[in-house]
C-alpha positions in Angstrom: 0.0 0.0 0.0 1.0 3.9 -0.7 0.8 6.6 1.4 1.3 10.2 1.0 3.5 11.8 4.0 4.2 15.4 4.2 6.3 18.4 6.1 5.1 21.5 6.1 6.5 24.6 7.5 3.8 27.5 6.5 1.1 25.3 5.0 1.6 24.5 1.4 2.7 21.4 1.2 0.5 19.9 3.9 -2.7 21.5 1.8 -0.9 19.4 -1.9 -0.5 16.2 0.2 -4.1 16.2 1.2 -5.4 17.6 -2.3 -3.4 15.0 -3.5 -4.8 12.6 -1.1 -8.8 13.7 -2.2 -7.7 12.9 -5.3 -6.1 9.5 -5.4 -7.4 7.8 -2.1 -4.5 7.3 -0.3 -3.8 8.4 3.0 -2.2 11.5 4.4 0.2 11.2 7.5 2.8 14.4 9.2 6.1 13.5 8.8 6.7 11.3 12.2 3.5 10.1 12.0 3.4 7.7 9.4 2.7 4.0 9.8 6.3 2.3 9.2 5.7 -0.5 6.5 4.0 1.0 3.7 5.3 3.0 0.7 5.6 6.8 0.7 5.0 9.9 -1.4 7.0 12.9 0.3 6.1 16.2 0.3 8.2 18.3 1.5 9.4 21.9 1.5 12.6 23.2 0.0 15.2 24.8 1.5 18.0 25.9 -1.3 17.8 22.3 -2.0 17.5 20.6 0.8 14.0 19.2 1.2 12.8 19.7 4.8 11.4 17.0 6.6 12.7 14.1 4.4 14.6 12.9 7.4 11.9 12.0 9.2 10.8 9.7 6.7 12.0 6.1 6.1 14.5 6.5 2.8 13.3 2.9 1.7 10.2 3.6 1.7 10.0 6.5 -0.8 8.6 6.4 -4.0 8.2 10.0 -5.2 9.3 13.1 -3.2 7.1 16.6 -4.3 9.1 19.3 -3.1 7.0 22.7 -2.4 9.0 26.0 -3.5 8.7 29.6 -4.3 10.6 29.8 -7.5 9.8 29.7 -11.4 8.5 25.7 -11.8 10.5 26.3 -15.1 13.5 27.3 -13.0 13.8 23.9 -10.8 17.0 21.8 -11.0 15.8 18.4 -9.9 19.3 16.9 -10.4 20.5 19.2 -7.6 17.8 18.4 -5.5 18.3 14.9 -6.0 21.9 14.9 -5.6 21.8 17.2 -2.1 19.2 14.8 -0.9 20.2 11.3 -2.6 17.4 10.9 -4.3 16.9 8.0 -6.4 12.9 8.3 -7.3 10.8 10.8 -9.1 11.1 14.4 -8.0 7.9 16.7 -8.3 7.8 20.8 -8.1 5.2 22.7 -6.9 4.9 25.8 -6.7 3.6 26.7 -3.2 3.2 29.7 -1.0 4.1 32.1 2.0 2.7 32.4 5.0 4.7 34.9 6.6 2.9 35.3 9.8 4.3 31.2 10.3 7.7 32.0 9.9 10.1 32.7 12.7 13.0 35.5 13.1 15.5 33.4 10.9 13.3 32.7 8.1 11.7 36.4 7.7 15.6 37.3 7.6 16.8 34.8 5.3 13.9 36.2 2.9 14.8 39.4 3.8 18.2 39.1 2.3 17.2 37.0 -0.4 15.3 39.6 -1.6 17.9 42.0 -1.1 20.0 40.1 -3.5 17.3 39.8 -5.9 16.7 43.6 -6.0 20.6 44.1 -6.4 20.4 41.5 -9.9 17.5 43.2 -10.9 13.7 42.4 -10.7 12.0 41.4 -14.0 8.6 40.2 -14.7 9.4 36.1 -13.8 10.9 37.3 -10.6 9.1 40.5 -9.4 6.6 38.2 -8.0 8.0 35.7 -6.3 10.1 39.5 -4.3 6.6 40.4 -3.7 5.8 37.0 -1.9 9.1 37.0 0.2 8.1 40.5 1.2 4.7 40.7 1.7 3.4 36.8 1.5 1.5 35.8 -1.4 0.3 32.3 -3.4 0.9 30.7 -6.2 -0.9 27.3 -5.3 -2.5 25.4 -8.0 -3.6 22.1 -8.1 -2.5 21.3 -11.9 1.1 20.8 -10.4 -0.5 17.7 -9.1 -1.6 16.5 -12.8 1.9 14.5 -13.4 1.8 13.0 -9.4 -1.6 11.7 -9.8 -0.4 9.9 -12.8 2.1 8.7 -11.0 0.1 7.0 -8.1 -2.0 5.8 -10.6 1.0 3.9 -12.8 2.2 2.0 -9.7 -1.7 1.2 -8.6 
């Protein structure tokens, strides 16, 4: 059997893992929480790319890991993801949000300077709003990131 487990700092990818789970069926466990002997579909947030809460998961067990991020979906290197992480399966992007009033002293200044940096290269129309969600907050959930997952769950059905 598959389940779908997830870490989610502000929200995101907790709200794909169980739009994901309406979806397919499949269960929805917090990272930690998980039974131990069944197959997994990680979501997790990402952290340069690091993908947080992965850890907590049984490496075995994973199938597919959807990774939650700010940035361009265009813009996602999967092979550096997979290579920070040693990954060996299928690596999802979504493209997630913000929730700023979730995020503690370190995180709001890690964005800070982030956007900082940004500014300094130059915003343009691809990046100008993801600076605007680092400042302010903002979205860019949408559930057709899920399209290529949901095949997936179904292929190994």
């Amino acid at each position: 059997m598959t389940i779908i487990v997830y870490s989610s700092k502000s929200g995101s990818s907790k709200k794909y893992a169980e739009s994901l789970s309406a979806r397919t069926g499949l269960a929805v466990y917090p990272v930690g929480q998980q039974p131990l002997d069944e197959k997994i579909v990680f979501f997790g947030w990402l952290r340069k790319d690091e993908v947080m809460g992965i850890k907590g998961a049984d490496r075995s067990k994973i199938i597919a890991v959807c990774v939650v991020g700010l940035d361009n979906p265009g813009r996602f290197n999967s092979k550096a993801v997979s290579d920070r992480n040693d990954l060996k399966v299928p690596i999802y992007y979504l493209q997630g949000w913000i929730d700023r009033s979730k995020l503690n002293i370190v995180d709001k200044t890690v964005l800070l300077l982030v956007s900082v940096m940004m500014k300094l290269q130059g915003l343009n129309e691809f990046n100008t709003p993801i600076f605007n969600a680092m400042m302010e907050g903002g979205s860019f959930y949408d559930e057709k990131y899920l399209e290529p997952v949901e095949r997936f769950v179904a292929s190994i059905s």
